[in-house]
Steps between C-alpha positions, in 0.01 A plus 500: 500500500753376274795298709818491311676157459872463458567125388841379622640204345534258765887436613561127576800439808718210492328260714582433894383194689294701711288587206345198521516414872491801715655384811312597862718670725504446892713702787796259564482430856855463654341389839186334461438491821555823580357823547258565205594762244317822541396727293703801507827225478357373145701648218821378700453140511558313183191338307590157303259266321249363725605136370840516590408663840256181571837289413715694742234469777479129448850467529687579173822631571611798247797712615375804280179486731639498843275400820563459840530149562352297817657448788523233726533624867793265660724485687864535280673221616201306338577686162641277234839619397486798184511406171723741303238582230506453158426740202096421426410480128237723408143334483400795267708546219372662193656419156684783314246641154856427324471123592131424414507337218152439323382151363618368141203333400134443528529187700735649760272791513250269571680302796596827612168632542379173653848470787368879515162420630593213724704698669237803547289211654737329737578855602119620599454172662853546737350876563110344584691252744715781690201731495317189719747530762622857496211756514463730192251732455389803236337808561183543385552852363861466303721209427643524814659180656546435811726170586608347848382534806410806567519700167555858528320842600602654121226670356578568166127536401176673686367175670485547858576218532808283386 
């Protein structure tokens, strides 16, 4: 049996930054505390990257990730007067392909790739210090990642259990 071969020259893409660092996704959890998302509810709830979810949980305020805040339960003459709030500045702001602009010369390439690094390592060691406090856990099954609390009841795989 003769199996007939067509060779394809391979097509090369501009490059994305998720090419080299595929980013985990988590369900965004607007109430933490509340009710866990099941299953049926999953494709309606929006999934972010599971580092920036551990940064909301722990506190990180991002007004294009809403979540119900905590409450204090008082009485409102206790209530300090309302600040009338203020615009927030995005945390997450990505700079335009237009803008990028890439280094001149060998030696800023180099300081580049070393501020590039130092940064990839402050950032794993902020994530291993939330991850002590705020419970995240994988599935065993598919890169599922469950973060808070309480997680959800999402199966997106065959494990019975998630």
């Amino acid at each position: 049996m003769k199996l007939l071969v067509e060779y394809v020259p391979i097509t090369m893409l501009c490059n994305n930054f998720a090419d080299i660092l595929v980013p985990v996704d988590a369900f965004h959890l607007f109430d933490r505390l509340g009710r866990r998302i099941p299953h049926e509810e999953r494709f309606s709830i929006p999934r972010i990257p599971a580092v920036v979810e551990l940064c909301i949980q722990a506190g990180a305020d991002l007004p294009e990730f809403p979540t119900k805040s905590e409450f204090i339960d008082a009485d409102e003459s206790e209530l300090p007067d309302p600040v009338p709030e203020v615009p927030k500045t995005p945390l997450l702001t990505e700079i335009p392909d237009s803008e990028i602009e890439a280094p001149s010369s060998a030696e800023e390439t180099a300081l580049l790739a070393e501020e590039t690094l130092k940064a990839w390592e402050k950032m794993k060691g902020g994530a291993k210090k939330l991850m002590r406090m705020y419970p995240v856990r994988v599935c065993g099954y598919c890169p599922e990642v469950h973060i808070g609390p309480s997680g959800h009841k999402a199966q997106n795989c065959g494990a019975h259990k998630h």
